[in-house]
N, CA, C and O atoms as a CHARMM CRD file, in Angstrom:
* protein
*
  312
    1    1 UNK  N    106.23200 172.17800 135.65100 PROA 1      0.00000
    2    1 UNK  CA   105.12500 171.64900 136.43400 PROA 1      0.00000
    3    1 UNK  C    104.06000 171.04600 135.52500 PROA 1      0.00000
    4    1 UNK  O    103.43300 170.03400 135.83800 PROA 1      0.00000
    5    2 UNK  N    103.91400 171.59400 134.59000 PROA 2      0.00000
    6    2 UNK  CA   102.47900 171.23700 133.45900 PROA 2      0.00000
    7    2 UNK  C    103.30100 169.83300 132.70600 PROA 2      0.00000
    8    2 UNK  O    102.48000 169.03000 132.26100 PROA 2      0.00000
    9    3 UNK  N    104.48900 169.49900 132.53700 PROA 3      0.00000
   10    3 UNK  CA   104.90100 168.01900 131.94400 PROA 3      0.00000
   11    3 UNK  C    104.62300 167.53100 132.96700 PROA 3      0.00000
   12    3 UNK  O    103.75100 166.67100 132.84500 PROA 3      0.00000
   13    4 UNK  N    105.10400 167.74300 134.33400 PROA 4      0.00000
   14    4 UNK  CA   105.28400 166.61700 134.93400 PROA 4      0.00000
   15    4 UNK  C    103.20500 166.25100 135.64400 PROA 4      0.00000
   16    4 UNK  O    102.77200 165.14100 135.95100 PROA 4      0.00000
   17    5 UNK  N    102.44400 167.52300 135.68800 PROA 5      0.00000
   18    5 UNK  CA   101.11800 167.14400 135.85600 PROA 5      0.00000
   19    5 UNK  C    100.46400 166.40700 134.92600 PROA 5      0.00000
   20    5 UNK  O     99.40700 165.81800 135.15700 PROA 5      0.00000
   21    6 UNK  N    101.20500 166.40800 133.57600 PROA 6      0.00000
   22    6 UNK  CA    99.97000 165.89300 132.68700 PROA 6      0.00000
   23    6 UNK  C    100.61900 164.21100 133.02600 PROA 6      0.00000
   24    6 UNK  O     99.78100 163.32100 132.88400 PROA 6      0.00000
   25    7 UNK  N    101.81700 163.83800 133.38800 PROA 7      0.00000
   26    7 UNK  CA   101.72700 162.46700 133.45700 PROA 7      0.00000
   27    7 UNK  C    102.61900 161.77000 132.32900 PROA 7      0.00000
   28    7 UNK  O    103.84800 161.83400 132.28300 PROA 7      0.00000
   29    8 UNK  N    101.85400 161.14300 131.49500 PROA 8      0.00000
   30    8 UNK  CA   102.43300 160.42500 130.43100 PROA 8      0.00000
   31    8 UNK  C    102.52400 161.58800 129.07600 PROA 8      0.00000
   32    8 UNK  O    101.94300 162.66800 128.97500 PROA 8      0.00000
   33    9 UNK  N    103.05400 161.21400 128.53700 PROA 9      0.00000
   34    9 UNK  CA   103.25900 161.53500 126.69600 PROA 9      0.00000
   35    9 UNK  C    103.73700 160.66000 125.95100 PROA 9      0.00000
   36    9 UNK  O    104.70200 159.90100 126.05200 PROA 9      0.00000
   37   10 UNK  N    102.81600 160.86900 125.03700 PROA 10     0.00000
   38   10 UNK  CA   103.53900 159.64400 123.92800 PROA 10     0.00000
   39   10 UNK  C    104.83200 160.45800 123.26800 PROA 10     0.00000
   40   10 UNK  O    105.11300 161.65500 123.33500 PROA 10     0.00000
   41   11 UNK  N    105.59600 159.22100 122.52300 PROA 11     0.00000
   42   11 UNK  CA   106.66500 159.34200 121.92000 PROA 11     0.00000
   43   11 UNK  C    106.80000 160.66900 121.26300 PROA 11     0.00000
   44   11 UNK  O    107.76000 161.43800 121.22300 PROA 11     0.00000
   45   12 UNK  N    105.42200 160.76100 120.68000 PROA 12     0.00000
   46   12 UNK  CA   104.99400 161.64300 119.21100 PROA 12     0.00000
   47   12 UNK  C    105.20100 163.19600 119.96000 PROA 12     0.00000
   48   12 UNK  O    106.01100 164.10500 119.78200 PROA 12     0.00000
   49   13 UNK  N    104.14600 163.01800 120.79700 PROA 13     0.00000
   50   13 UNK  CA   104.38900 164.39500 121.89200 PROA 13     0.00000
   51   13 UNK  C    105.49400 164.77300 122.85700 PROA 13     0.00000
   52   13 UNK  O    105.45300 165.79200 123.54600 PROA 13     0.00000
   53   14 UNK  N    106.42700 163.94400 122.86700 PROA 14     0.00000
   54   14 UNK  CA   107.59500 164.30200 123.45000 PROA 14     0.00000
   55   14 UNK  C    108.57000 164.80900 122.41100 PROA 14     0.00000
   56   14 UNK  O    109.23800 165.81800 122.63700 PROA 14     0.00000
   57   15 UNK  N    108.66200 164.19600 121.38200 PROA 15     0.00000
   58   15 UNK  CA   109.59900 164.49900 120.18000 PROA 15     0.00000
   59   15 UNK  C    108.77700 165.98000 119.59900 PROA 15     0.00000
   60   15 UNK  O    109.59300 166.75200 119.09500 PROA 15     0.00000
   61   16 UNK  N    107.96300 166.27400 119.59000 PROA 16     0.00000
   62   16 UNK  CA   106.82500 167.72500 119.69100 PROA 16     0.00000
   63   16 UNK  C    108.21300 168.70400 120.51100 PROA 16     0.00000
   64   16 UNK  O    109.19100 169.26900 120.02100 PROA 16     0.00000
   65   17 UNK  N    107.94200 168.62500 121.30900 PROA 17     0.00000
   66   17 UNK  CA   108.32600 169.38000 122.34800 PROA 17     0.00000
   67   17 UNK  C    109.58700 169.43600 122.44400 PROA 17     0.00000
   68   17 UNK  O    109.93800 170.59900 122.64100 PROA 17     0.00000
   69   18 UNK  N    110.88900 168.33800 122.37100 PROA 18     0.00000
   70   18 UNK  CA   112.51600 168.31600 122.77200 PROA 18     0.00000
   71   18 UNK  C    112.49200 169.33000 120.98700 PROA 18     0.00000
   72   18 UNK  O    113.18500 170.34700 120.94700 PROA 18     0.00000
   73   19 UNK  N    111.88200 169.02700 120.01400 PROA 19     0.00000
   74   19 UNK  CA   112.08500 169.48500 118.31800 PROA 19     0.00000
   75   19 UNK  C    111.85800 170.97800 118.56700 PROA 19     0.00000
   76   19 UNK  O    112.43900 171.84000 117.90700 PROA 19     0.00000
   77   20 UNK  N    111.01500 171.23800 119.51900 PROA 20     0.00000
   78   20 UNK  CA   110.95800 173.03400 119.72300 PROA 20     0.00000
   79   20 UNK  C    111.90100 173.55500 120.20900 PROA 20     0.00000
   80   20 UNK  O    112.55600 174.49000 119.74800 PROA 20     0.00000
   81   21 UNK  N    112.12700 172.68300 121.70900 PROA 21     0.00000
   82   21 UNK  CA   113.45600 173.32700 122.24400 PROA 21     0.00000
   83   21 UNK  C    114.70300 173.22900 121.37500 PROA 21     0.00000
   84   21 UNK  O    115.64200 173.95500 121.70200 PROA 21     0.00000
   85   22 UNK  N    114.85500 172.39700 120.26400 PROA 22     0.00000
   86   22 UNK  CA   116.29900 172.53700 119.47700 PROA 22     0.00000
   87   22 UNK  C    115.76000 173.42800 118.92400 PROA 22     0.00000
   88   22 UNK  O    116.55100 174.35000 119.12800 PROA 22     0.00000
   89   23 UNK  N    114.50000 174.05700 118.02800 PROA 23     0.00000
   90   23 UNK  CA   114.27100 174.84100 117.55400 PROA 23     0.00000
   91   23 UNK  C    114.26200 176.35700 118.00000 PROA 23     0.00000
   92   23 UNK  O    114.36300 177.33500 117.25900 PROA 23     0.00000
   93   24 UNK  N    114.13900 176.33800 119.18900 PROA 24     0.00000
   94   24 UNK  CA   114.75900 177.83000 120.06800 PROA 24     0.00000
   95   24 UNK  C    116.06400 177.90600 119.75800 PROA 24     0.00000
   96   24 UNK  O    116.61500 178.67200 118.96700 PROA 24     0.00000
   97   25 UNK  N    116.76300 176.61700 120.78800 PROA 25     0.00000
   98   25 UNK  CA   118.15000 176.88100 120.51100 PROA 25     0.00000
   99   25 UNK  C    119.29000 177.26300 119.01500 PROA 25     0.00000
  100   25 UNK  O    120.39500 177.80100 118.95000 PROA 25     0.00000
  101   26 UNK  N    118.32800 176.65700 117.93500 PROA 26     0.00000
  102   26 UNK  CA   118.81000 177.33900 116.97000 PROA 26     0.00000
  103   26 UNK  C    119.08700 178.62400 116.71200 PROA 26     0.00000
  104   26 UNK  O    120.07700 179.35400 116.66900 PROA 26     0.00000
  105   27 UNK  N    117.60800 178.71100 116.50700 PROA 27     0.00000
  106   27 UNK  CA   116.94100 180.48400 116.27100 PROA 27     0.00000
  107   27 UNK  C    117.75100 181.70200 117.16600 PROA 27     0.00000
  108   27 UNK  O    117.88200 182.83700 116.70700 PROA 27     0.00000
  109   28 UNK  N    118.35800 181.23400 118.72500 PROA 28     0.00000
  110   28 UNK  CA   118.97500 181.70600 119.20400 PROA 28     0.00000
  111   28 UNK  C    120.34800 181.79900 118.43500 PROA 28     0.00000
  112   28 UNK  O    120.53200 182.78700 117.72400 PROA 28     0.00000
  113   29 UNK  N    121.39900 180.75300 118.54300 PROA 29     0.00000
  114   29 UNK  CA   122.43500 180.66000 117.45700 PROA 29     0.00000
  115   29 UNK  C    122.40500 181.82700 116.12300 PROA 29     0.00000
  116   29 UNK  O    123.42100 182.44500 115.80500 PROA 29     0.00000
  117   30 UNK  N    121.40500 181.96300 115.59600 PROA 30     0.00000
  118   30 UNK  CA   121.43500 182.05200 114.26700 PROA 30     0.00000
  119   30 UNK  C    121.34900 183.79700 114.47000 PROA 30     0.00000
  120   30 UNK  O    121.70900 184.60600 113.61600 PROA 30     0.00000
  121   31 UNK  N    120.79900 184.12100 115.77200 PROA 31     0.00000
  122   31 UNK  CA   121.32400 185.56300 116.11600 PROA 31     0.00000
  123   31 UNK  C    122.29100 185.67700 117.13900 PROA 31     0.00000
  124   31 UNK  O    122.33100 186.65400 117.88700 PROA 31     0.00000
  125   32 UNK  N    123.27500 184.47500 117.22500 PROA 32     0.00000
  126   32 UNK  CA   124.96700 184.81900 117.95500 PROA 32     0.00000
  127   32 UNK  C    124.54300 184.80100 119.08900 PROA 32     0.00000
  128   32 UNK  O    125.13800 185.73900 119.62000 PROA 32     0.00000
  129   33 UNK  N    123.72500 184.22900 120.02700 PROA 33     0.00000
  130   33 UNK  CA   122.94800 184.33200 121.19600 PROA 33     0.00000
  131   33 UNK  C    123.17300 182.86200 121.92600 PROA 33     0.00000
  132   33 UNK  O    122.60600 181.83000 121.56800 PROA 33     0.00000
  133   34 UNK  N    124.21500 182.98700 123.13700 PROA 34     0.00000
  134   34 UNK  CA   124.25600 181.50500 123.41700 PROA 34     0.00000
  135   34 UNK  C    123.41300 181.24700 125.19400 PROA 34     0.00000
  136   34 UNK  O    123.92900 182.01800 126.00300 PROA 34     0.00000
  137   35 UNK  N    122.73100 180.70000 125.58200 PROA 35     0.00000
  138   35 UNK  CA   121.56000 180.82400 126.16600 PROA 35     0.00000
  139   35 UNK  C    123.02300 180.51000 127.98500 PROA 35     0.00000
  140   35 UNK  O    123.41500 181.26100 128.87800 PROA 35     0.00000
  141   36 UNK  N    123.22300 179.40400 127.71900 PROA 36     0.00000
  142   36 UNK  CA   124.32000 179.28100 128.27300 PROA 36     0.00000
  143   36 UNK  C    123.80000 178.32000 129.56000 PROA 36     0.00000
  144   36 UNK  O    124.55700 177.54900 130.15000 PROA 36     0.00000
  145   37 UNK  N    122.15800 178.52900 129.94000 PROA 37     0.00000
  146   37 UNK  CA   121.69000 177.51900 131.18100 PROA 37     0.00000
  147   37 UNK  C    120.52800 177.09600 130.65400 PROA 37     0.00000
  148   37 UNK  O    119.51500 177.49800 131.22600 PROA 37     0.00000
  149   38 UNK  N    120.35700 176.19400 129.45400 PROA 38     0.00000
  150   38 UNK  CA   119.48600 175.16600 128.94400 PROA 38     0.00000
  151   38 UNK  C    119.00600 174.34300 130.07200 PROA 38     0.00000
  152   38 UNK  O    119.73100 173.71600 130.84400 PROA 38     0.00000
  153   39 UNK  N    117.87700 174.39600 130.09400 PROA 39     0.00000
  154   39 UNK  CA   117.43300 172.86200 131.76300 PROA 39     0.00000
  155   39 UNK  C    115.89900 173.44900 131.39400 PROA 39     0.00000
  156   39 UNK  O    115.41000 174.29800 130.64800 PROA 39     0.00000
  157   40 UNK  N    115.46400 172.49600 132.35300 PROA 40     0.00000
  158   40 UNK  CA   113.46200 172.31900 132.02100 PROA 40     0.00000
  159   40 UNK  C    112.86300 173.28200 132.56300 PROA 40     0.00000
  160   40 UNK  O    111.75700 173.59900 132.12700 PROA 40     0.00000
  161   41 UNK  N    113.47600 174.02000 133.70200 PROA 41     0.00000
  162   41 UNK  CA   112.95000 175.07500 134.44200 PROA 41     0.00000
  163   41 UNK  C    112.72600 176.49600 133.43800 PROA 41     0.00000
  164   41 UNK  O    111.90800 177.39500 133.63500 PROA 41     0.00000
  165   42 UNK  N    113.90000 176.36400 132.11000 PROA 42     0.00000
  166   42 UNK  CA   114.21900 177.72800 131.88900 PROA 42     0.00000
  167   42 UNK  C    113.33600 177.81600 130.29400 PROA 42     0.00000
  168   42 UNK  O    113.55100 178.46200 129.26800 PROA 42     0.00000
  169   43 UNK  N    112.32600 176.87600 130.67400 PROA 43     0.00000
  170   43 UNK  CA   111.08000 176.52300 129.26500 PROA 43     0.00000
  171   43 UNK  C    110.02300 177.03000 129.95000 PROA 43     0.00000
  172   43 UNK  O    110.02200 177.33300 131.14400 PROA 43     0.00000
  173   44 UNK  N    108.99400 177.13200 129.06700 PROA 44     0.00000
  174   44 UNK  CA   107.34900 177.78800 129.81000 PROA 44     0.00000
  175   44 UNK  C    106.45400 177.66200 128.56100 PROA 44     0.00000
  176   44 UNK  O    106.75800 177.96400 127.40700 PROA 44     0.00000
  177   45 UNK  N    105.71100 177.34000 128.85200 PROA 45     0.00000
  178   45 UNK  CA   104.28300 177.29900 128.06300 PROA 45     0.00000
  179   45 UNK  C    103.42300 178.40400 127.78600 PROA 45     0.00000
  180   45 UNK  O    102.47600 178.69500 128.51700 PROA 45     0.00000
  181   46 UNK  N    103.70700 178.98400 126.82200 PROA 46     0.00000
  182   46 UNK  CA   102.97400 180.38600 126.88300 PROA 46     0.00000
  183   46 UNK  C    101.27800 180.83400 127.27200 PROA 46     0.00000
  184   46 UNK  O    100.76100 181.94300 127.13300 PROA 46     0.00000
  185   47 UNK  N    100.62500 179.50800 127.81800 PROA 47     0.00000
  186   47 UNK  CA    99.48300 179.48000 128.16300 PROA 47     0.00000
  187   47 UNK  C     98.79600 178.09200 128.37200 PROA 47     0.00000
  188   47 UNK  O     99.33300 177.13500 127.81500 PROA 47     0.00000
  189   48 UNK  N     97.56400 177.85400 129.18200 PROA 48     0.00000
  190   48 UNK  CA    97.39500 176.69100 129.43400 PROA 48     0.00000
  191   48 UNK  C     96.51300 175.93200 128.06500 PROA 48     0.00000
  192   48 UNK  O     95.55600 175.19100 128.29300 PROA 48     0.00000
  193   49 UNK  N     96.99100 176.23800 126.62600 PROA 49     0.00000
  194   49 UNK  CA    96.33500 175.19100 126.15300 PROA 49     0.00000
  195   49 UNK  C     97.02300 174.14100 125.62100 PROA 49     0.00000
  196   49 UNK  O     98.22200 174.35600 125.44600 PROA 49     0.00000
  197   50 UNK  N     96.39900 172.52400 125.15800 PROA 50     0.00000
  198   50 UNK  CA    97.30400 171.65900 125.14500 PROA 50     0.00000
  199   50 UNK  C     98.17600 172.22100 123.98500 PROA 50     0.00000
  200   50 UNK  O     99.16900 171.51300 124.15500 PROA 50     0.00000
  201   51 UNK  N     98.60100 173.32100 122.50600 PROA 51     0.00000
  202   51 UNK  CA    98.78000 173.21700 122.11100 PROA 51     0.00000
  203   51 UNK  C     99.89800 174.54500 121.71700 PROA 51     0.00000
  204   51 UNK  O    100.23400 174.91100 120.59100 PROA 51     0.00000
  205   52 UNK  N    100.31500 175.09000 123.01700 PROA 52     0.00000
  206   52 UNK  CA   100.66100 176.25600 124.15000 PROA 52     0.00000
  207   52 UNK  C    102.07700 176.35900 123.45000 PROA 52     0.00000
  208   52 UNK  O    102.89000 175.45500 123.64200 PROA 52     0.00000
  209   53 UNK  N    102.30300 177.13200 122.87300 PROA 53     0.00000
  210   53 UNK  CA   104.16500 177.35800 122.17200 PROA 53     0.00000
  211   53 UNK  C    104.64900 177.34700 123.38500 PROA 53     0.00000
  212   53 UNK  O    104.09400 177.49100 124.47400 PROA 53     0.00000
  213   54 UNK  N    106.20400 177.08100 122.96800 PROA 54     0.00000
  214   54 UNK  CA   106.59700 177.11200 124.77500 PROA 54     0.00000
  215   54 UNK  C    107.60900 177.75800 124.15200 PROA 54     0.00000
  216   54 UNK  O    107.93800 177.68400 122.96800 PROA 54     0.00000
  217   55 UNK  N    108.22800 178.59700 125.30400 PROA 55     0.00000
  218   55 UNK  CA   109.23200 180.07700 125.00500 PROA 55     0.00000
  219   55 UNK  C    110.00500 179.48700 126.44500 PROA 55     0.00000
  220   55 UNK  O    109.72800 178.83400 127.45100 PROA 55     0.00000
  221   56 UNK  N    111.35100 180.30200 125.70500 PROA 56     0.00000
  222   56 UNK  CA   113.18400 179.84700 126.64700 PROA 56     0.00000
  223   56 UNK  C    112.43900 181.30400 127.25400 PROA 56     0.00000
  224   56 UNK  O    111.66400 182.13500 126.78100 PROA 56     0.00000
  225   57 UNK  N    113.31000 181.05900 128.90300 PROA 57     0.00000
  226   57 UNK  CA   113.28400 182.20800 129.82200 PROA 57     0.00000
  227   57 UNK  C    114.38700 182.71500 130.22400 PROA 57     0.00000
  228   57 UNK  O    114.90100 182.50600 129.12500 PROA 57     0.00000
  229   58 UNK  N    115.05900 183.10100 130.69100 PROA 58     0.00000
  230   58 UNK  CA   116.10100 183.56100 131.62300 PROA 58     0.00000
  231   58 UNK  C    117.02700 183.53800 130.92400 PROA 58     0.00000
  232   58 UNK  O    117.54000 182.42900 130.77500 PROA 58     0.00000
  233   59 UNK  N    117.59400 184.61000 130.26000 PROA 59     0.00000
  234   59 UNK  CA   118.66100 184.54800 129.58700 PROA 59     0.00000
  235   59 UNK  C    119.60200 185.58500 130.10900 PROA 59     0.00000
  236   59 UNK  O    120.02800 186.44600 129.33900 PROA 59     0.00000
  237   60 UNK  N    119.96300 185.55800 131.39900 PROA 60     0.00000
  238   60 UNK  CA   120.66500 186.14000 132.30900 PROA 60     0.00000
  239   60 UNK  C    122.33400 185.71900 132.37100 PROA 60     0.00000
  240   60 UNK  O    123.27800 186.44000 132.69100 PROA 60     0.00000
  241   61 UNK  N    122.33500 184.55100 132.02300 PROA 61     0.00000
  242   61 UNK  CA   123.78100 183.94700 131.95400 PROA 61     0.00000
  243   61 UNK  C    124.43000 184.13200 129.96100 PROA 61     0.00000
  244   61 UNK  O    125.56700 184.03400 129.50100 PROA 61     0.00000
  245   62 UNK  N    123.01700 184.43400 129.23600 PROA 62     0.00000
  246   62 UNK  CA   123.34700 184.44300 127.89200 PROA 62     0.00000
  247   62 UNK  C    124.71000 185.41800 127.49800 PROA 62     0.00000
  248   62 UNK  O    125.27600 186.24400 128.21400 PROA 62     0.00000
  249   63 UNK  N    124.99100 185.04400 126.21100 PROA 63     0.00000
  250   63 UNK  CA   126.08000 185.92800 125.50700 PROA 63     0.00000
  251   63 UNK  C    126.29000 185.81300 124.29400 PROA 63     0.00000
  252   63 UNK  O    126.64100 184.78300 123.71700 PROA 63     0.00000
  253   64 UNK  N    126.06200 187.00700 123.76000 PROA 64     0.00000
  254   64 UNK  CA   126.54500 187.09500 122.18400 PROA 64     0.00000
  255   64 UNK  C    127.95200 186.75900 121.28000 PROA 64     0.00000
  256   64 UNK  O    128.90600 187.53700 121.30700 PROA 64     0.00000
  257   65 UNK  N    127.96100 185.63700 120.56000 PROA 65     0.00000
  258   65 UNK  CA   129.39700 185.09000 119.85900 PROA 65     0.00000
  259   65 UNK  C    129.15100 185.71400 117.91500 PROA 65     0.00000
  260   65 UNK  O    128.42700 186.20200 117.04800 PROA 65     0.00000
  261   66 UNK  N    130.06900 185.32200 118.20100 PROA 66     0.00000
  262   66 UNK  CA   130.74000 185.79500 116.56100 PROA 66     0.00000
  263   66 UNK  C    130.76000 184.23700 116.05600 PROA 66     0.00000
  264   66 UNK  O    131.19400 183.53300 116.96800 PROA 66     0.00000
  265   67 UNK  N    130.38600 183.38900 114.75200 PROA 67     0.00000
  266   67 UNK  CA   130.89000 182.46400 114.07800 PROA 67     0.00000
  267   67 UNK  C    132.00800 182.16900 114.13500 PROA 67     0.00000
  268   67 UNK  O    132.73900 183.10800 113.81900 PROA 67     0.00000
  269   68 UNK  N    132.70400 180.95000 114.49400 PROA 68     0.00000
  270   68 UNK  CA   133.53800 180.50400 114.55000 PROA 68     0.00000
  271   68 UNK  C    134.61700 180.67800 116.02400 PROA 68     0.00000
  272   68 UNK  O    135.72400 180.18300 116.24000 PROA 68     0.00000
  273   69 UNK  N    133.84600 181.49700 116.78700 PROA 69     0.00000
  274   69 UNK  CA   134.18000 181.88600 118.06100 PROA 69     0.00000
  275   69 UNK  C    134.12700 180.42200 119.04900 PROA 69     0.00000
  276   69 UNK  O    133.25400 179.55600 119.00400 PROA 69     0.00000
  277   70 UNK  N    135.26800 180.45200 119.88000 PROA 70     0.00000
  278   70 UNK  CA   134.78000 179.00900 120.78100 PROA 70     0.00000
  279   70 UNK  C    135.11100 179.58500 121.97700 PROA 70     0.00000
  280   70 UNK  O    135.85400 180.56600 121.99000 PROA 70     0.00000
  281   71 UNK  N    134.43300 178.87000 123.51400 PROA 71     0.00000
  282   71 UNK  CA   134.12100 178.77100 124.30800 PROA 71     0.00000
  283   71 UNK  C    134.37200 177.98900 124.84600 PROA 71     0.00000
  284   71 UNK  O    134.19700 176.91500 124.27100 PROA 71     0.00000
  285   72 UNK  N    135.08800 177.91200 126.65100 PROA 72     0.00000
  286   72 UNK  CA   135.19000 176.82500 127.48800 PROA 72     0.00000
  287   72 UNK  C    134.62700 177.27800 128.49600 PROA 72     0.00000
  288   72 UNK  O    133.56300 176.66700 128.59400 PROA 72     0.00000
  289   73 UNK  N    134.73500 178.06400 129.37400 PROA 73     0.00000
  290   73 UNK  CA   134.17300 178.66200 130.12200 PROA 73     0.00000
  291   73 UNK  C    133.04300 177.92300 130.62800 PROA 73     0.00000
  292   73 UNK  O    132.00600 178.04200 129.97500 PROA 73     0.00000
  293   74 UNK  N    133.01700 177.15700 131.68800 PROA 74     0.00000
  294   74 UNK  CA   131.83500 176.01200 132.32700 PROA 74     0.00000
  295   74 UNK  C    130.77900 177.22300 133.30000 PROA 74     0.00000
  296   74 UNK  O    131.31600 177.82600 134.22900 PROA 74     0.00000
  297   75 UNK  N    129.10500 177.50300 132.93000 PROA 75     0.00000
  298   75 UNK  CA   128.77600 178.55600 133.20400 PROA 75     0.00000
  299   75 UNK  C    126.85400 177.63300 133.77100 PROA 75     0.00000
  300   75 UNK  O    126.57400 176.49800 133.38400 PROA 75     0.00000
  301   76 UNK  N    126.15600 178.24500 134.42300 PROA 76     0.00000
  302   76 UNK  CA   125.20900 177.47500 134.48700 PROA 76     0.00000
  303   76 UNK  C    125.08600 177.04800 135.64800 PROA 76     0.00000
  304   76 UNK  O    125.88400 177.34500 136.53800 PROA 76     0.00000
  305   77 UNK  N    123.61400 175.94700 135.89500 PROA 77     0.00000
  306   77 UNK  CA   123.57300 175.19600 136.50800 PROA 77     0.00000
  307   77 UNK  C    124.26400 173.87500 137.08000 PROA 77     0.00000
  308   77 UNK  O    124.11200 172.76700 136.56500 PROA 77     0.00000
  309   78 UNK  N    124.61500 173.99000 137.58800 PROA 78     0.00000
  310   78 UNK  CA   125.48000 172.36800 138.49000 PROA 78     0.00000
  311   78 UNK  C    125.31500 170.95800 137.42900 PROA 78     0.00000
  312   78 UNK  O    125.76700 169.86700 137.77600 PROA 78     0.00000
């Protein structure tokens, strides 16, 4: 709700923000943690200032892998 209220963002501030979410999704990875329903809903702003870390939510569908482990299993949102 708070992207789509503020309206516009520049380039600079969008690349801000998609660079965090790869940066979760790493940090997740890097403790074998696969989130499994990535989408805009499952982000949050940890508070209303413009400069607000934003934290992954719902990790209800998540699951722990081993390196080199693969996955097909289609899981998630539509």
């Amino acid at each position: 709700d708070r992207i789509v209220a503020r309206g516009h963002y520049t380039e600079r501030a969008a690349a801000a923000v998609v660079r965090t979410i790869v940066e979760v999704v790493q940090l997740c990875h890097k403790h074998g943690v696969i989130h499994r329903d990535l989408k805009p809903e499952n982000f949050l702003f940890a508070n209303k200032k413009e400069n607000s870390p934003l934290k992954a939510i719902d990790f209800g569908l998540s699951i722990f892998f081993k390196p080199g482990e693969k996955f097909s299993e289609i899981v998630g949102s539509p």
